[in-house]
C-alpha positions in Angstrom: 0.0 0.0 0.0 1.0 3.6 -0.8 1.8 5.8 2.1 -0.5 8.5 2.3 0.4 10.4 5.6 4.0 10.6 6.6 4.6 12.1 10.9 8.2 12.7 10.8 9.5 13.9 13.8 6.8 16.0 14.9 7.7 18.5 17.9 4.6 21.1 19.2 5.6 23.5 21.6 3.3 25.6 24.2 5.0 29.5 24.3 5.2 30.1 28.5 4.7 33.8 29.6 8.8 34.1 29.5 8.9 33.5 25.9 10.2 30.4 26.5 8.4 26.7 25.1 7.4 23.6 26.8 7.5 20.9 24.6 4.0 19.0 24.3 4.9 16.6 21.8 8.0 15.2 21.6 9.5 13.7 18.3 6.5 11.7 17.2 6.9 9.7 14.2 4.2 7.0 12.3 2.4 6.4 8.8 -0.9 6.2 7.6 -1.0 4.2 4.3 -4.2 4.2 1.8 -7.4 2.4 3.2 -5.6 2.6 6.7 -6.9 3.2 10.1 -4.3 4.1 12.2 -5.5 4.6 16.1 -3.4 7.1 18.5 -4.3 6.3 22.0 -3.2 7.1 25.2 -4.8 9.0 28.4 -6.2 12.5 28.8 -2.9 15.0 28.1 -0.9 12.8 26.3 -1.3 14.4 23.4 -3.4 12.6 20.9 -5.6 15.4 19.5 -2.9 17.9 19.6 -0.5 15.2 16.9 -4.3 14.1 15.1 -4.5 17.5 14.5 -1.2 18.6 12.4 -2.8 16.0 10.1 -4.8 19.3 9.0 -2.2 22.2 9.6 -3.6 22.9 12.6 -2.1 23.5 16.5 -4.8 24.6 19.1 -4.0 28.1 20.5 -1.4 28.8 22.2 0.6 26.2 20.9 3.3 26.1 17.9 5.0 23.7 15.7 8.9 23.7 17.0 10.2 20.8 14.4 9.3 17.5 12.0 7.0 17.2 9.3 4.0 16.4 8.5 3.4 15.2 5.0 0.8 14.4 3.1 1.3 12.7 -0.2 4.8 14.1 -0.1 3.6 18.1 0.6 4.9 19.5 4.2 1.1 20.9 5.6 3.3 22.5 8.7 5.0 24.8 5.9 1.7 25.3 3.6 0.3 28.9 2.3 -2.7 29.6 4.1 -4.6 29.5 0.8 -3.8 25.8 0.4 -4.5 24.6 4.1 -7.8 26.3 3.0 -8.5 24.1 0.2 -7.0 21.0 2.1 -9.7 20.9 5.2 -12.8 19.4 4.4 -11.7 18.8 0.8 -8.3 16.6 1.0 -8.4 15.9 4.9 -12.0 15.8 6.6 -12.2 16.2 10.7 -15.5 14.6 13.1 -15.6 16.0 16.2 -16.4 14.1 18.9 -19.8 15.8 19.9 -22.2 15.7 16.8 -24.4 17.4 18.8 -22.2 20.3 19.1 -21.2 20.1 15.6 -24.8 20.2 13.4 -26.9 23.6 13.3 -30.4 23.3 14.9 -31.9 26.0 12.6 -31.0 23.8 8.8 -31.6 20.6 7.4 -29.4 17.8 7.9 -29.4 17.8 3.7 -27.5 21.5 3.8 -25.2 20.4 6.3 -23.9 17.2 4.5 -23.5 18.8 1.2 -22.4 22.3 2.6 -18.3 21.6 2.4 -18.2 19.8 -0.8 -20.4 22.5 -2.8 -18.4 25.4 -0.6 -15.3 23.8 -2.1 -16.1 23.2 -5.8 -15.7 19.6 -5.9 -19.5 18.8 -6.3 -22.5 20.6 -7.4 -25.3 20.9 -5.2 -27.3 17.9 -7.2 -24.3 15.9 -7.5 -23.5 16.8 -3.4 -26.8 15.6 -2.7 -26.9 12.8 -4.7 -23.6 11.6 -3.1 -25.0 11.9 0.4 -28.1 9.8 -0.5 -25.4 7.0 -1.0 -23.2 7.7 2.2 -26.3 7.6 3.7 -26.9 4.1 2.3 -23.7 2.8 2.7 -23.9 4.3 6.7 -27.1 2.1 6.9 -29.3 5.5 7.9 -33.0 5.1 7.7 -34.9 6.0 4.5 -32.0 8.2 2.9 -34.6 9.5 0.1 -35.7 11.7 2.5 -33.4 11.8 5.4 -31.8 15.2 4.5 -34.9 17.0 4.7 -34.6 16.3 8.2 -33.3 18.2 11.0 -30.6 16.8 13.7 -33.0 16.8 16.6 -35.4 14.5 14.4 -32.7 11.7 14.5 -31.1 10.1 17.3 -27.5 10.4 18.8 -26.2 7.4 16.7 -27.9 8.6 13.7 -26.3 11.8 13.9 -22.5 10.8 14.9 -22.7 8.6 11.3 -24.0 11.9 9.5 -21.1 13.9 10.5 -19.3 11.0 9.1 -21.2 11.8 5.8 -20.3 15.3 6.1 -16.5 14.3 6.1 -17.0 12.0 3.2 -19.0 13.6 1.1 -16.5 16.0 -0.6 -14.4 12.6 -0.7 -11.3 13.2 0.9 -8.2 11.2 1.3 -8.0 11.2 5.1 -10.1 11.3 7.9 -9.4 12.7 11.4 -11.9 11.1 14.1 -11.4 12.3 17.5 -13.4 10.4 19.9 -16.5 10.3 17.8 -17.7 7.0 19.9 -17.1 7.9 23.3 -19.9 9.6 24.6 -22.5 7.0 22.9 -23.7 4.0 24.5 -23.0 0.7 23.9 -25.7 -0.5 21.4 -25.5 2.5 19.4 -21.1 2.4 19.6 -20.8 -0.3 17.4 -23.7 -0.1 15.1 -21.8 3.4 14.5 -18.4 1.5 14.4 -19.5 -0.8 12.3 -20.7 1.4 9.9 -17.2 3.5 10.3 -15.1 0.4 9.4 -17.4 -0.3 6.1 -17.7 3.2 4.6 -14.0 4.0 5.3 -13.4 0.4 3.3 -16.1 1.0 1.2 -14.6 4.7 0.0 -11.0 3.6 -0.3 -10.1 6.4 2.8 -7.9 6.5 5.4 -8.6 7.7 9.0 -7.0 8.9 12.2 -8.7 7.5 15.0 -7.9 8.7 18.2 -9.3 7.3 21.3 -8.6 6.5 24.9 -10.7 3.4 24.3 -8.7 0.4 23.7 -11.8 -2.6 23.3 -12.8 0.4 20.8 -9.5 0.4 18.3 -9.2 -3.4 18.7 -12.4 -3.4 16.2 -11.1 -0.7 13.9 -7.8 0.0 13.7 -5.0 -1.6 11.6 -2.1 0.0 13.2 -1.8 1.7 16.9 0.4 4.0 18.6 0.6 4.4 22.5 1.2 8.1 23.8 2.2 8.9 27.0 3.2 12.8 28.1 3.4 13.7 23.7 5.9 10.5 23.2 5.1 7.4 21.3 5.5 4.3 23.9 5.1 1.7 21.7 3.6 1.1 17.7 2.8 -1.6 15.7 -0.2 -3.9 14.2 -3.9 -4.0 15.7 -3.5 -7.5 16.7 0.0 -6.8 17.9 -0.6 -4.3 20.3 -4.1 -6.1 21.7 -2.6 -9.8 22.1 1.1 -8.8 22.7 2.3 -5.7 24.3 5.6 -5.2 24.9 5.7 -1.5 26.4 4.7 -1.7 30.7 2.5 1.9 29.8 0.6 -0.5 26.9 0.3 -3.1 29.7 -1.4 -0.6 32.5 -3.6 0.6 29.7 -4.6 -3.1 29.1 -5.2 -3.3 32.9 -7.7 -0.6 33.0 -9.9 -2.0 30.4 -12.7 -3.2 32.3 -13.8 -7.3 31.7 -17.2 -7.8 29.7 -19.7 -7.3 32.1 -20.1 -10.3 34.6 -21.8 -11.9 37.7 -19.0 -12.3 40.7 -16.8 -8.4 39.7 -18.7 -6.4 42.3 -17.7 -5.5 45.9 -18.9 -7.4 48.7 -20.3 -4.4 51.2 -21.1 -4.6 54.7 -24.5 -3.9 56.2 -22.4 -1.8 59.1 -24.0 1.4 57.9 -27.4 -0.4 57.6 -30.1 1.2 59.6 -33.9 0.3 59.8 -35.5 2.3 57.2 -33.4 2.4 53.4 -31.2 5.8 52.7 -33.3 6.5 49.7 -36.3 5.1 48.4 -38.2 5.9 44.9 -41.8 4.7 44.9 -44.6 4.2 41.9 -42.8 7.2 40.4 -44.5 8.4 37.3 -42.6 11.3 36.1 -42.1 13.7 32.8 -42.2 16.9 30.8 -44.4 19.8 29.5 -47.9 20.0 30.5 -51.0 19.8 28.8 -54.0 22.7 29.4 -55.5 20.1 31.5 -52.6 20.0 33.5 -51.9 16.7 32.7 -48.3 15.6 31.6 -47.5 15.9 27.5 -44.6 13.6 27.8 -44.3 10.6 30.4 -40.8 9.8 30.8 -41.0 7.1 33.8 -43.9 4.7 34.7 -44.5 3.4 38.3 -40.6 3.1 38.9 -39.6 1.9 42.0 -35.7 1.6 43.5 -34.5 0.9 46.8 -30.6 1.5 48.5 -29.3 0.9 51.8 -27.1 3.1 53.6 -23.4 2.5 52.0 -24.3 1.2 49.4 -24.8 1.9 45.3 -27.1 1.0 43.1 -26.8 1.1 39.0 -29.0 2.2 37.1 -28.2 1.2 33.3 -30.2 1.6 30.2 -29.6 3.5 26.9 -29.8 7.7 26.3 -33.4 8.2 26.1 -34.4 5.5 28.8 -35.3 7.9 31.7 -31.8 7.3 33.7 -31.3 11.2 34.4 -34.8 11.8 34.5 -34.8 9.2 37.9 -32.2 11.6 38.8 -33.8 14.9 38.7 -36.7 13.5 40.3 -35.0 11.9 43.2 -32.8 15.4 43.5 -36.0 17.5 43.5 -35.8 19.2 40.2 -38.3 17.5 38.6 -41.6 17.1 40.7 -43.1 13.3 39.8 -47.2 13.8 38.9 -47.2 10.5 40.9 -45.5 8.5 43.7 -42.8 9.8 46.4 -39.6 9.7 46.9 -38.6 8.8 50.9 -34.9 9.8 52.6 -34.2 7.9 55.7 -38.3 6.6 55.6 -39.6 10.2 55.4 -41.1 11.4 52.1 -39.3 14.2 50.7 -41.1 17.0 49.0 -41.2 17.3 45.2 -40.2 20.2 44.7 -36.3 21.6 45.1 -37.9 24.9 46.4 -39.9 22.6 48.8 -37.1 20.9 50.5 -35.4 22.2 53.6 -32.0 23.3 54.0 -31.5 19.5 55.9 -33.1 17.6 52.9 -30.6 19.4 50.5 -28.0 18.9 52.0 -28.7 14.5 52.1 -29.2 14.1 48.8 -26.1 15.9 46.5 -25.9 15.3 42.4 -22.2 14.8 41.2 -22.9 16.2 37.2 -21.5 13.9 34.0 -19.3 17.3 33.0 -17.2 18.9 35.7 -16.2 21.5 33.0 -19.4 22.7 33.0 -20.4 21.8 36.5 -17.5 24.0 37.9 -17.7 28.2 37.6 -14.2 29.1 35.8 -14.0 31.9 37.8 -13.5 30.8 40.9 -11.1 29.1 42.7 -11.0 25.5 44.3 -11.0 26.4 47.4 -13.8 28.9 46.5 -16.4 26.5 45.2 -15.8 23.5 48.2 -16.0 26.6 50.3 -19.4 27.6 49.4 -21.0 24.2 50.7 -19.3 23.8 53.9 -20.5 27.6 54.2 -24.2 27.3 53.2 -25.0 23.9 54.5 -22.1 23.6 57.7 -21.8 27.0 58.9 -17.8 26.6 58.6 -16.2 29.8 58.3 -12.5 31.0 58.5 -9.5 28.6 59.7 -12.3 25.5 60.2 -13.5 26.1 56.5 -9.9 26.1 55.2 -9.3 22.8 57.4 -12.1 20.9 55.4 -11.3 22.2 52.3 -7.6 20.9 52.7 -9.2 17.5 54.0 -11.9 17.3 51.1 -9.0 17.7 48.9 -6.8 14.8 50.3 -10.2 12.2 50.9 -10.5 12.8 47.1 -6.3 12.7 46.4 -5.7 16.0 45.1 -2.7 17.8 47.0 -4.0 20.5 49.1 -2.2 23.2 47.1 -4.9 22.7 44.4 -7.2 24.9 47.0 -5.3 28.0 45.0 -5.9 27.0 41.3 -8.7 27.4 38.8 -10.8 24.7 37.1 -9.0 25.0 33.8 -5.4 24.7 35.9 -6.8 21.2 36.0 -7.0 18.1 34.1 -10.1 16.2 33.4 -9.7 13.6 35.9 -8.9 16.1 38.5 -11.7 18.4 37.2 -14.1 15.5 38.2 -12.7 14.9 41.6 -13.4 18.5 43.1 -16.6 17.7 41.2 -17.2 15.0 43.7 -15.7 17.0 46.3 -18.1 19.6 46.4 -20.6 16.9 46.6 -19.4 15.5 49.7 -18.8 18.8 51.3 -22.6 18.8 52.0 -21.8 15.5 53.8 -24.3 13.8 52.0 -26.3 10.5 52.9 -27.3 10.1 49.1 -24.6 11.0 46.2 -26.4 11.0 42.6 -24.0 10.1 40.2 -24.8 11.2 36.3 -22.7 9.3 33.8 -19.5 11.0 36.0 -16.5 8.7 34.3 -18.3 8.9 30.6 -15.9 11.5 29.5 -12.8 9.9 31.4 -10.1 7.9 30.2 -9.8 4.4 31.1 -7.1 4.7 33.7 -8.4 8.0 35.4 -11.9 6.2 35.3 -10.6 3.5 36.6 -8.9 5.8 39.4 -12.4 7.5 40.2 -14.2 4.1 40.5 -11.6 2.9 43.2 -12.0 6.7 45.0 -15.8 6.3 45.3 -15.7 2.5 46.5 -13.1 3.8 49.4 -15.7 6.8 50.2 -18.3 4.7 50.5 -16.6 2.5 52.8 -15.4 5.3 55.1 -18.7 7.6 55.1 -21.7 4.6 54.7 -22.6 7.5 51.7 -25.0 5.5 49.4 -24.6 6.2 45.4 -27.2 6.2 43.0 -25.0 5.6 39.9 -26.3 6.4 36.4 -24.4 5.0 33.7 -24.5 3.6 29.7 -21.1 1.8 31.0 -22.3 -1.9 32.0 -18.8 -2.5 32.6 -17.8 -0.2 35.3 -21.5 -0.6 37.2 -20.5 -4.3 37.5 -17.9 -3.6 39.0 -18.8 -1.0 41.6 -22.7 -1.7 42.2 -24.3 -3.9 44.5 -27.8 -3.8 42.5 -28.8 -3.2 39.0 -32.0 -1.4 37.6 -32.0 -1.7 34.2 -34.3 0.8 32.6 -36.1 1.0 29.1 -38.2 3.3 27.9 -38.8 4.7 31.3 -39.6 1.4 32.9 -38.3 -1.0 35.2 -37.3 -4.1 33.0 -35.3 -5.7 35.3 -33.5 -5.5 38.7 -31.7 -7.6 41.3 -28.4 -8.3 42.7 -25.7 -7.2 40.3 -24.7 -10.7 40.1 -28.1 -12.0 39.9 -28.4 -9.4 36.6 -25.6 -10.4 35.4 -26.0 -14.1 35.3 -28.5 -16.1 33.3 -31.9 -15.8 33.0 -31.7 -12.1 31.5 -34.4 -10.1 30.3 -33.5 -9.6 26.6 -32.8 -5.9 26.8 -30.8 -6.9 29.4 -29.0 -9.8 27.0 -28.7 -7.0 24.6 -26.7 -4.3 26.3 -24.6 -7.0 27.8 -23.6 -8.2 24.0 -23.3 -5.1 22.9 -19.7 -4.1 25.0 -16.7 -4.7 23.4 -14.3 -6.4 24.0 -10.4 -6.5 24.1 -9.9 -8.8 21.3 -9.9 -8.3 17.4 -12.7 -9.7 15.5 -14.9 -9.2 18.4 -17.0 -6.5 16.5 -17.3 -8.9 13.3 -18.5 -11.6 15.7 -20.9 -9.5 18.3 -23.0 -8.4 14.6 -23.9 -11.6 13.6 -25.8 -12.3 17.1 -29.7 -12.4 17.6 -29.7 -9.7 20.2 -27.7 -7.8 17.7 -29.6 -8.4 14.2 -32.9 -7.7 16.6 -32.2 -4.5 18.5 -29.3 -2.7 17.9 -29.5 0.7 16.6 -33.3 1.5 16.9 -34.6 4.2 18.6 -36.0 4.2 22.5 -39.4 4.8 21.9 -42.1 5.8 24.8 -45.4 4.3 25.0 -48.4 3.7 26.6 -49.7 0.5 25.5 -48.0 -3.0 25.4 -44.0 -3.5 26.3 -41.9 -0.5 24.7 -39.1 -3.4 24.0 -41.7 -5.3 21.2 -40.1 -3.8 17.9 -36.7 -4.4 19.0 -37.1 -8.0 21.0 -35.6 -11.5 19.6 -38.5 -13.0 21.6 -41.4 -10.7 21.0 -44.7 -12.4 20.7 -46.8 -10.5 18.1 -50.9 -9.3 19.3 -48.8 -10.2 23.2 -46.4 -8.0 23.7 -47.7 -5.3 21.8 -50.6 -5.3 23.3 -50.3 -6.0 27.0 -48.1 -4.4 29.7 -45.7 -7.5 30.7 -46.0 -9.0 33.9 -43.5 -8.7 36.8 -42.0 -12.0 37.2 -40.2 -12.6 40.5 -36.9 -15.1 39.8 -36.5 -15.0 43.7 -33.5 -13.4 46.1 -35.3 -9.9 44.6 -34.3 -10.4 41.2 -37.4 -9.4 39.1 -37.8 -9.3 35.3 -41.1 -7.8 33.8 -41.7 -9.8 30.7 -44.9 -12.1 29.3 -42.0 -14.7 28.5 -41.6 -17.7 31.0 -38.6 -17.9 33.0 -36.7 -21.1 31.0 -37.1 -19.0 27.7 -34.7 -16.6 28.9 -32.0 -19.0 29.2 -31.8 -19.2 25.4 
């Protein structure tokens, strides 16, 4: 094969306020031949966007190119006229970002946005750009593609959308692609439909791609080639299967080590009952909850039916299911910003009111919600010690040296160095960033901690990291967790029960391991077939299932009548299931499934 992309010795620089430059990335060197995927992974910091993006010419702000080459088909992009780096992205080398979401315009048609680069750039005319994306969306297996660009993104779901900003890239047909991320934030049924569909069109179109990722099950289903970062050095490169089955670098080995196993009964923690007191820490009952409200006053949109969770006093419960099942939903309404329009939520046996505004100064303080996006969740403005001071101040009267004392002790119960009290959120890295996220949430000194997707947007080791913080916590305080998450992984291996939500209803819970061990219900069978795993092939293989020809990559859809699983179930009996809410079938030890199958039918 013909080498498209050559990184020669590629140094990037940040300029200090002295003048002088920190080096970032330090003498990386790799190839990316025609109809390659080559996968740059590493953690957070290690500089895998910052060498994906020379690719296109670029260097973020406040950084500089100090020395190597980047050449594509031979041409130096570092040294290129600004005129021809103009012409080269989106027309020669096409980037996807990793939040669609953030990328697509609310106010135009999916159509416009497809089509926009290639007509902006000549290479197409609008017909020809349009007939062209009909195709992509063919060969990206999008739903009716006749009509699908008449559309607008909020019409099509987050999987749907992630593969149309793959069109976007590929419509003006470029040579390479840059993806950065662009499966990270999806969950696990919708990852590798979208994978899939990234490995065929990329074959299909004769491209090549940069894929960078912190996710290593991920780029063991894609890649050809990998290269392990650490701190803007390349550790280790060489073949797919290579890297996966044989690692020779100790940094490729821990990075192996923090990939969690396929979901399984028996990876859990074994908690004590000696925080256990008579009534549950937190109890959700016959919640019926959604959004917007009829003239009537009735509810436009029910999000969760009759819903009901229990959780002791140190312990955590996971609540799984995929982005439109009512996970954050639960959430708000356990937190108080979403009153239910039925059933209560109890705190230590008394019912809590609905309402936020309601709830006294005592209730707030119990019940604390640890957000999926410290960089959001945290006020740029202020200080560390600033925003864990505002807790201890408003729900613990702490003031002066006794306030500074906690902050310094939040600060080492969550293993940041006290020094960190002086800095600002963007001082900090991500994994950091998320700590004095959880900090401030226990600065309340909370019974209940409400946990939204909080490692979604970590890498695998500092995930890893903040899984192994919250299980010491837990044990120290008796603080009970309510853990949200699309990650069946890590809830299997932190939770001590599993709710597994669809469509805003309980379809199963129990014991983790009694969730995770045969009979399953078969939403249940499909999100655990749907997470990769560390091997190559495994995509290829996890395709050809029943689970996976069945349900993958259809939307979550909300209804009144009948199980909301029917059109996406293996086992769905027709004028049954779509007809009739399911029964709640009781497999004993708690373990409940709600399905009009009988109990042996699950086993196959």
């Amino acid at each position: 094969m013909s080498i498209l992309l050559e990184v020669d010795d590629l140094k990037i620089s940040a300029r200090k306020d002295d003048d002088s430059l920190l080096p970032i990335v330090k003498g990386v060197s790799f190839k990316v031949a025609r109809g390659e995927v080559v996968a740059l992974i590493g953690e957070s910091g290690s500089g895998k966007t910052t060498i994906a993006l020379s690719a296109l010419g670029y260097t973020k702000p406040g950084l500089e190119f100090d020395g190597g080459e980047v050449r594509l088909e031979g041409e130096d992009v570092i040294t290129m006229r600004s005129d021809h780096l103009r012409s080269l992205r989106g027309q020669r080398v096409a980037y996807l970002a990793q939040s669609a979401a953030a990328t697509f315009n609310p106010a135009l048609t999916i159509g416009e946005q497809v089509t926009e680069s290639s007509v902006l750039h000549g290479i197409l005319s609008k017909e020809q750009a349009h007939e062209r994306a009909k195709v992509l969306y063919q060969a990206l297996e999008l739903p009716d593609p006749e009509r699908l660009g008449r559309r607008y993104p909020h019409q099509v779901s987050g999987g749907q959308l992630q593969r149309l900003m793959a069109a976007m890239a590929l419509c003006g047909k470029p040579d390479l692609l840059v993806l950065d991320e662009p499966t990270t934030a999806l969950d696990v049924t919708t990852q590798i439909e979208v994978l899939k569909s990234f490995k065929s069109v990329i074959k299909q179109e004769g491209s090549s791609a940069i894929y960078v990722t912190h996710d290593l099950s991920v780029v063991a289903q894609i890649a050809d080639h990998i290269v392990v970062l650490y701190a803007g050095e390349v550790q280790e490169y060489g073949t797919a299967e290579q890297i996966v089955s044989h690692p020779t670098h100790d940094y490729t080995r821990r990075l192996m080590h923090a990939v969690r196993p396929p979901p399984a009964a028996g990876q859990g923690d074994k908690t004590s009952s000696e925080h256990k007191r008579q009534a549950p820490a937190l109890e959700v009952r016959n919640i019926t909850a959604g959004y917007g409200r009829k003239r009537d006053g009735t509810t436009m949109v029910t999000v969760l039916r009759s819903v009901n969770v229990s959780i002791e006093r140190g312990q955590s419960i996971g609540v799984i299911g995929e982005s439109g099942c009512g996970k954050s939903t639960l959430a708000r309404v356990v937190a108080g910003l979403l009153p239910p329009t039925e059933g209560e939520v109890l705190l230590d046996g008394q019912e809590l009111n609905p309402a936020l505004a309601q709830r006294s100064r005592n209730e707030l303080q119990k019940v604390q919600f640890v957000f999926q996006m410290a960089d959001t969740a945290l006020n740029p403005k202020q200080r560390i010690d600033r925003i864990l001071g505002r807790p201890l101040e408003f729900y613990l009267g702490l003031k002066g040296k006794e306030k500074r004392q906690r902050v310094g002790e939040l600060l080492e119960m969550v293993e940041l160095p006290p020094e960190f009290a002086g800095r600002y959120p963007e001082e900090l890295s991500g994994g950091q960033k998320q700590r004095v996220n959880l900090a401030r949430a226990l600065a309340a000194s909370p019974e209940v901690l409400l946990c939204d997707e909080v490692i979604s947007a970590l890498d695998s080791i500092v995930g890893a990291n903040v899984i192994d913080l919250l299980r010491r916590l837990r044990q120290q305080t008796g603080v009970s967790f309510v853990f949200i998450s699309h990650d069946l992984s890590t809830v299997a291996s932190f939770a001590d029960e599993i709710v597994v939500l669809y469509a805003g209803r309980v379809v199963e819970k129990g014991s983790t391991d009694r969730v995770l061990s045969p009979p399953y219900h078969p939403y249940t069978r499909l999100l655990i077939s749907s997470v990769p795993e560390l091997r190559v092939g495994w995509l290829e293989e996890a395709m050809q299932t029943q689970e996976a020809q069945a349900g993958i990559d259809r939307l979550v859809t909300l209804t009144e009548i009948g199980c909301p699983f029917f059109d996406r179930c293996p086992l769905a009996i027709k004028d049954t299931c779509d007809q009739e809410a399911p029964p709640i079938r009781d497999l004993g030890e708690g373990h409940l499934i709600s399905c009009h199958r009988p109990e042996s039918e699950f086993l196959h």
